[in-house]
C-alpha positions as CSV (number, residue, x, y, z in Angstrom):
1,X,174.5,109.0,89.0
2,X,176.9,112.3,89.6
3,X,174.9,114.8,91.2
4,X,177.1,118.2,92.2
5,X,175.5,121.1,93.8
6,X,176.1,124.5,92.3
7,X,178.6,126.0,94.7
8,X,177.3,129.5,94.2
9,X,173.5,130.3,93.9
10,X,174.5,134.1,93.4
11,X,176.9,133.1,90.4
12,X,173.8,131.5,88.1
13,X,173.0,133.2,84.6
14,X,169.7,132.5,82.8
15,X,168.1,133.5,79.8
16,X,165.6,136.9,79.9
17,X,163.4,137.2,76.9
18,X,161.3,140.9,77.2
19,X,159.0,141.4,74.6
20,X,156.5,144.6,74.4
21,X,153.0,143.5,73.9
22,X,150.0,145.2,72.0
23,X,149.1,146.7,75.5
24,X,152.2,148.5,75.4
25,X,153.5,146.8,78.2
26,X,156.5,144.7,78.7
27,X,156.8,141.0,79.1
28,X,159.6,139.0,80.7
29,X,159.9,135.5,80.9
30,X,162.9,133.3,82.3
31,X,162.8,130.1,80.2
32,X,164.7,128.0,82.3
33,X,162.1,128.8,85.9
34,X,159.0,128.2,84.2
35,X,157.0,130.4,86.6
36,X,159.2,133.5,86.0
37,X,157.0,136.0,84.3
38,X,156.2,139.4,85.1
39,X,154.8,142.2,83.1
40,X,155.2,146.1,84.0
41,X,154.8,149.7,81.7
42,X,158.6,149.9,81.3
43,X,161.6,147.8,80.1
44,X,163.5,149.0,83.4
45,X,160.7,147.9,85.8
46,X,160.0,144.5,84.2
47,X,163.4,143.6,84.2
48,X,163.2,144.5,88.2
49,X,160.6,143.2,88.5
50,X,161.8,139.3,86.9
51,X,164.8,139.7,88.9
52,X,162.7,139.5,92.3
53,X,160.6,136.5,91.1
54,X,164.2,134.7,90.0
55,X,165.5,135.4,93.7
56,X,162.1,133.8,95.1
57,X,161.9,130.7,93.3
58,X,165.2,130.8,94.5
59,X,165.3,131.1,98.0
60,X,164.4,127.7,99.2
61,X,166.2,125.4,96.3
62,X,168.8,123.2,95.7
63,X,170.6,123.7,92.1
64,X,172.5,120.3,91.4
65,X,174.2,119.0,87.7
66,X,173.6,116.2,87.0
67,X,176.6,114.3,84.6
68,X,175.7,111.8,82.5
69,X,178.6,108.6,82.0
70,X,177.5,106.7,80.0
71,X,176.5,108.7,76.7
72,X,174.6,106.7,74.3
73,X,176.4,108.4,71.1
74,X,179.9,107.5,72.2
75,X,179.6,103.7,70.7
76,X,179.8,105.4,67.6
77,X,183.1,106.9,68.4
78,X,185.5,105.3,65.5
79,X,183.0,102.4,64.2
80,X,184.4,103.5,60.3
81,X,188.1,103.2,61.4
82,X,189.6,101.6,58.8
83,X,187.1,100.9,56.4
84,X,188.3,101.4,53.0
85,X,184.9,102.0,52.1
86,X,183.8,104.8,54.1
87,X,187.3,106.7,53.8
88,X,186.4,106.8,49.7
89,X,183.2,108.1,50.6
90,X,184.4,110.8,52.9
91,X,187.1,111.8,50.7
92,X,184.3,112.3,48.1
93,X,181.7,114.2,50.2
94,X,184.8,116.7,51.5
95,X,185.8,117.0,47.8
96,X,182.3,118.0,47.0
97,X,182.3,120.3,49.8
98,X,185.8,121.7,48.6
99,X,187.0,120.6,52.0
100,X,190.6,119.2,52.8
101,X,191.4,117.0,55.4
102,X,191.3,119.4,58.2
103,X,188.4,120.9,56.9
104,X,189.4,124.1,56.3
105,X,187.6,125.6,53.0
């Protein structure tokens, strides 16, 4: 297993989804920190307001990426090389897909 640690915690980007909801409030979520939704009357103050519960769940956390070696779709990596077969079939599909070889329309 390859475990790094994120080098810089201030450097991290995630995903804010605001939404206005039938109170006439606004909604923000963060879904990659489960627990990071607030609601408040403006767009301005929500967004403030998600910010501060992203730099909580942050204070006492380790970030780390994790790297996977041995990736299960790689054995397929070249298992048609050299079959007749499959080239013909190819050559049709891209043909009826008006495709050449370096499958540029």
């Amino acid at each position: 297993m390859n475990l790094q640690a994120v080098a810089n915690l201030n450097q991290m980007s995630f995903h804010v989804l605001i939404e206005r909801v039938e109170s006439g409030y606004f909604m923000a979520s963060v879904p990659e920190l489960v627990d990071c939704v607030a609601s408040a009357e403006t767009c301005e103050a929500v967004i403030a307001a998600v910010q501060e519960k992203v730099r909580a769940r942050l204070a006492n956390i380790e970030v780390l990426t994790l790297e996977v070696a041995n990736n299960p779709w790689t054995e397929f990596i070249g298992m048609f090389e050299g079959d007749d077969e499959f080239a013909e079939l190819a050559a049709e599909l891209r043909a009826e897909r008006e495709l050449d070889i370096n499958g540029t329309p």
